[in-house]
C-alpha positions as CSV (number, residue, x, y, z in Angstrom):
1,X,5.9,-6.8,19.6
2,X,6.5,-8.9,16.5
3,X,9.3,-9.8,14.5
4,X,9.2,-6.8,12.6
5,X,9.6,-4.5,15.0
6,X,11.9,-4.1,18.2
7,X,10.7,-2.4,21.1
8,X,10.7,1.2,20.4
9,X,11.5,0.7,16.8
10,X,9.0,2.4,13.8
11,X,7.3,0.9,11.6
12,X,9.4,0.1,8.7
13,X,12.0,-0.8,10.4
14,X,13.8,-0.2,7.0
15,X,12.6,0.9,3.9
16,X,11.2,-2.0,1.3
17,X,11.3,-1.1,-2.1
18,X,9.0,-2.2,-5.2
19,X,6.0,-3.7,-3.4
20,X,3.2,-5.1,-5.8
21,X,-0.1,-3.8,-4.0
22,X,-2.3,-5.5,-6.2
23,X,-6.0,-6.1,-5.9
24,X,-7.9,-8.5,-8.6
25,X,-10.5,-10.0,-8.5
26,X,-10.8,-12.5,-12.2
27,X,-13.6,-13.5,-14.2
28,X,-15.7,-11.1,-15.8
29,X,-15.8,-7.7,-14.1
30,X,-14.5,-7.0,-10.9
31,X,-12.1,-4.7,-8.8
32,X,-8.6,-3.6,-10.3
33,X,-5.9,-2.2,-8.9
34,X,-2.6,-2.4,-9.6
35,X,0.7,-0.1,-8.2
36,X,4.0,-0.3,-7.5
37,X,5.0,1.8,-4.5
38,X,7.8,1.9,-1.8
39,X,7.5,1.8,1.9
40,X,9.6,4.0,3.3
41,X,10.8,4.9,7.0
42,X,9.7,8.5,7.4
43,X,7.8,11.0,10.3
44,X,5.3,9.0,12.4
45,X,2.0,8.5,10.5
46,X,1.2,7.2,7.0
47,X,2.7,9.8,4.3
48,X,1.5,9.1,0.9
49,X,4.2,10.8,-1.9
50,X,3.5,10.0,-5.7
51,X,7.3,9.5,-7.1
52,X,9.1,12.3,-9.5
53,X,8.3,9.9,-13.0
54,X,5.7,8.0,-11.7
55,X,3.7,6.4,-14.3
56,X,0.0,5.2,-14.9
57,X,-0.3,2.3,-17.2
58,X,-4.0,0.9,-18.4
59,X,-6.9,3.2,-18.9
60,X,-7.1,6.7,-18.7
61,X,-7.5,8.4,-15.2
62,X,-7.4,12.2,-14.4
63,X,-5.5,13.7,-11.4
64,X,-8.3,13.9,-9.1
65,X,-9.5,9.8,-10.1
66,X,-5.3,9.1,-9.1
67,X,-5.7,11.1,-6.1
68,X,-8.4,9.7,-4.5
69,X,-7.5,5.8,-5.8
70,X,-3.6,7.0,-4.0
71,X,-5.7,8.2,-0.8
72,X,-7.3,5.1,-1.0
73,X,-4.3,3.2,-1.0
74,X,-2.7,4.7,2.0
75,X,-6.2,4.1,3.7
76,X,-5.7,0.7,3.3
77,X,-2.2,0.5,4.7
78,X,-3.0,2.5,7.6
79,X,-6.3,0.2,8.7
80,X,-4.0,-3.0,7.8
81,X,-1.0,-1.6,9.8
82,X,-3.7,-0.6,12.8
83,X,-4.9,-4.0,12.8
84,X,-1.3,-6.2,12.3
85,X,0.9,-4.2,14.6
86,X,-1.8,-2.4,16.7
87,X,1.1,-1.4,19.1
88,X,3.7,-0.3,16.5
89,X,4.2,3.4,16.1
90,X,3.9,3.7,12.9
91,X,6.8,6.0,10.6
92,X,6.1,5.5,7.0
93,X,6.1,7.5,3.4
94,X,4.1,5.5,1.1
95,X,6.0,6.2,-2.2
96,X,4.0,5.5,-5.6
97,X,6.0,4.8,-8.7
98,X,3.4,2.7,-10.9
99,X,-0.4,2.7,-10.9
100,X,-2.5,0.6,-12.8
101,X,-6.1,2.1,-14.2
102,X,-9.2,-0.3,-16.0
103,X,-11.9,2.2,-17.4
104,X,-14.7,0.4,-15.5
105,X,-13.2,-1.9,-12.8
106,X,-10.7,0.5,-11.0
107,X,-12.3,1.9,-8.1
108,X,-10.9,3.7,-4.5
109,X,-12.7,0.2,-2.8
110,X,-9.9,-1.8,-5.0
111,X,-6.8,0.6,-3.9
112,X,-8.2,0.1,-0.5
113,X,-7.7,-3.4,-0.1
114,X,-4.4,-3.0,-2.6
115,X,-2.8,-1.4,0.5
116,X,-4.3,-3.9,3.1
117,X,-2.2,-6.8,0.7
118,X,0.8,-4.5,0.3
119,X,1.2,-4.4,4.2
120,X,0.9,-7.8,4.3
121,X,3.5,-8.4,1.9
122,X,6.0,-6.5,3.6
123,X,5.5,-8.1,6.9
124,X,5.8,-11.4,5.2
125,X,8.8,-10.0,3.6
126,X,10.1,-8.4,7.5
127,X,9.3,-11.7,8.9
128,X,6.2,-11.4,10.6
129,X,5.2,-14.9,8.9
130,X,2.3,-15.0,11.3
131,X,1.1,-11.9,10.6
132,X,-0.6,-12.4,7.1
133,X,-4.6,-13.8,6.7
């Protein structure tokens, strides 16, 4: 049990809004993602929702490249979530509002480890200070 959760509480324990899950590496080319999304106390599991309005800013991207970079995403929440609170039952919708696209650096590895940061940014923000690498 952490901070973040009581004992037979889920996993947000109340919804955080406007989370930065941003991955970037600088200097030259290198992985890009970018997204604003909300976590949301929801049914147990990881439920990924793309927001009424939600908007892409950067390069172009077609439905399935967003899909698979917002699958990607919620991959990465779940794996950080399984490995932070391994004992939490997790209860979250994963809400998109933003998402950022580069023509040649955006990739489903960047989103992935956009979510691991995300999670850690809410716990940080929960107060599981000892909870973040």
């Amino acid at each position: 049990m952490t901070a973040v959760t009581a004992r037979g509480e889920a996993f947000p324990p109340r919804p955080v809004r406007g989370v930065r899950a941003r991955y970037v590496l600088q200097g030259g080319c290198g992985p890009f993602a970018d997204a604003v999304v909300d976590f949301e106390p929801w049914e147990e599991g990881v439920h990924l929702e793309v927001a009424a309005g939600a908007t892409v800013y950067g390069g172009a991207a077609s439905q399935e490249d967003l899909a698979r970079y917002h699958a990607a995403l919620a991959e990465g929440v779940r794996a950080e979530l399984a490995e932070q609170l391994p004992d939490a039952t997790v209860a979250l919708a994963l809400v998109v509002h933003r998402t950022g696209v580069h023509d040649v650096d955006t990739s489903e590895y960047a989103y992935r480890r956009a979510g691991q940061v995300a999670v850690r940014e809410v716990l940080a923000l929960l107060g599981a200070g000892g909870a973040s690498r």
